[in-house]
N, C-alpha and C positions, 0 to 999 in steps of 0.2 A: 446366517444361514443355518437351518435345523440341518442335523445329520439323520441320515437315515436308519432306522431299529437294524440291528441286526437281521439277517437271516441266516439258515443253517439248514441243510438236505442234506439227504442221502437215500440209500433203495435198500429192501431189506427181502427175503422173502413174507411172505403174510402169515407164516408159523413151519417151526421147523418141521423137516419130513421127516417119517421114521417108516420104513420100508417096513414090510408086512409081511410075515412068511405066510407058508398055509395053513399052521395049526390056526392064526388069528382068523382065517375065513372060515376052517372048521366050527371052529368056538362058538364062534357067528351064526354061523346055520344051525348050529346045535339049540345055543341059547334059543334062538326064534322058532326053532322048532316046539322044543318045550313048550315056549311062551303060548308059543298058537294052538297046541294041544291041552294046554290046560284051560284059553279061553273058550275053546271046543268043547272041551267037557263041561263047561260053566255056563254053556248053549250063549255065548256071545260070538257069533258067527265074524260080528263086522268088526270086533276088536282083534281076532284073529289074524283076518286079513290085513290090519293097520301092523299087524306084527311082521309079518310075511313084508309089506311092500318097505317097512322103514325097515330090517336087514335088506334087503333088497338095493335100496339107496346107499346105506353106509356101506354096504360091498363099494360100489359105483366110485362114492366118493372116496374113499380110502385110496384108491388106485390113482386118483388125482395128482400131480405135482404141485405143488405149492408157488403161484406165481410171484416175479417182483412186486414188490407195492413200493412206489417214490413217497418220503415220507420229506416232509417240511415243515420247519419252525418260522411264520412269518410276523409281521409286525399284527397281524389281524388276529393268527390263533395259529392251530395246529393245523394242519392241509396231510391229511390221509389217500393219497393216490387223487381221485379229482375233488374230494369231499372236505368243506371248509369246515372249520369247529373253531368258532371264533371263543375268543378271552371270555366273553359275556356267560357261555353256556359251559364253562370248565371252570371247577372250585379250587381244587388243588392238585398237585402232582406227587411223584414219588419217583425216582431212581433207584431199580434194582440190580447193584451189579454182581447179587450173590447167586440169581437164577440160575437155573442148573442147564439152561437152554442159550446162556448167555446173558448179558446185558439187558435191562427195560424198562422202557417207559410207561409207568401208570399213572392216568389223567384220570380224575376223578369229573362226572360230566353233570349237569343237571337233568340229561335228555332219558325218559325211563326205559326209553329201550337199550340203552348201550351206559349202564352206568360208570364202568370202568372200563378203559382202552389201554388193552397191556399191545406195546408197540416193542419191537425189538430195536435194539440201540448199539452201535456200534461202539466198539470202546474207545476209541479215539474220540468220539464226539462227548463223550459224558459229562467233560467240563465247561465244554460251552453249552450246551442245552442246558445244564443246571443255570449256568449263569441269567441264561436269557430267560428261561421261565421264572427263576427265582424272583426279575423284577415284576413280575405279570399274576403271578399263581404264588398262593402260602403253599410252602412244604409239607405233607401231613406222611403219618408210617401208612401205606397204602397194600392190600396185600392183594392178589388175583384171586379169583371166585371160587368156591369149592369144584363147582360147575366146569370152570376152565380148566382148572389144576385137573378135573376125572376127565375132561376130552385130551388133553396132553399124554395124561398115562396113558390111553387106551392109544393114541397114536393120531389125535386129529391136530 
């Protein structure tokens, strides 16, 4: 009788919070302000506007809480909240458990919209996910995107 692959879950939130005082909404409006004022002077009316409505939205979503996401290691692939990412479309991974946010996990993926999936990782779990992807995925040094790294600092 075959045995069954492991599996492994847990819930994480989907990226940490970091509360926002109001100099960060000033900052905010300040920047977009400029920004729209200089598209203004450069007679791009509609870029202006693209300035104005994205502060607009990053107000919005800033105030957001950051929901659970259920995360799972299955015999198939990774399983992100209801979203499968089977073995076949993941190259390799990486464990960082020197993150300044905590623990995590980086999948490197072959899909071009989401090339790297940094996943939070609880520390208790670290030696069995390694384990179990170890047999499925080569380990590479994997690092998060400059992109990720400048929405974390600014607090997304």
């Amino acid at each position: 009788m075959a045995t069954q692959a492991p599996t492994i879950t847990w819930e994480a939130f989907e990226h940490p919070h970091v509360e926002k005082k109001s100099d960060w909404y000033w900052a905010l409006g300040i920047v977009a302000l400029v920004g729209a004022t200089i598209a203004v002077v450069f007679d791009n009316i509609l870029f202006a506007i693209v300035i104005v409505l994205s502060a607009v939205l990053m107000a919005v979503v800033s105030t957001r809480k950051p929901s659970i996401v259920p995360y799972a290691i299955t015999p198939r692939g990774m399983r992100v909240d209801d979203e499968l990412y089977p073995y076949a479309t993941l190259e390799s991974f990486c464990i960082d458990e020197e993150a300044p946010a905590g623990p995590q996990l980086i999948l490197k993926s072959t899909g071009m919209l989401r090339p790297l999936m940094v996943i939070p990782l609880p520390p208790e779990a670290i030696e069995e996910v390694d384990t179990i992807l170890a047999e499925r995925l080569p380990e590479e040094h994997l690092e998060e995107s400059l992109a990720h790294r400048l929405l974390e600092f600014l607090g997304f």
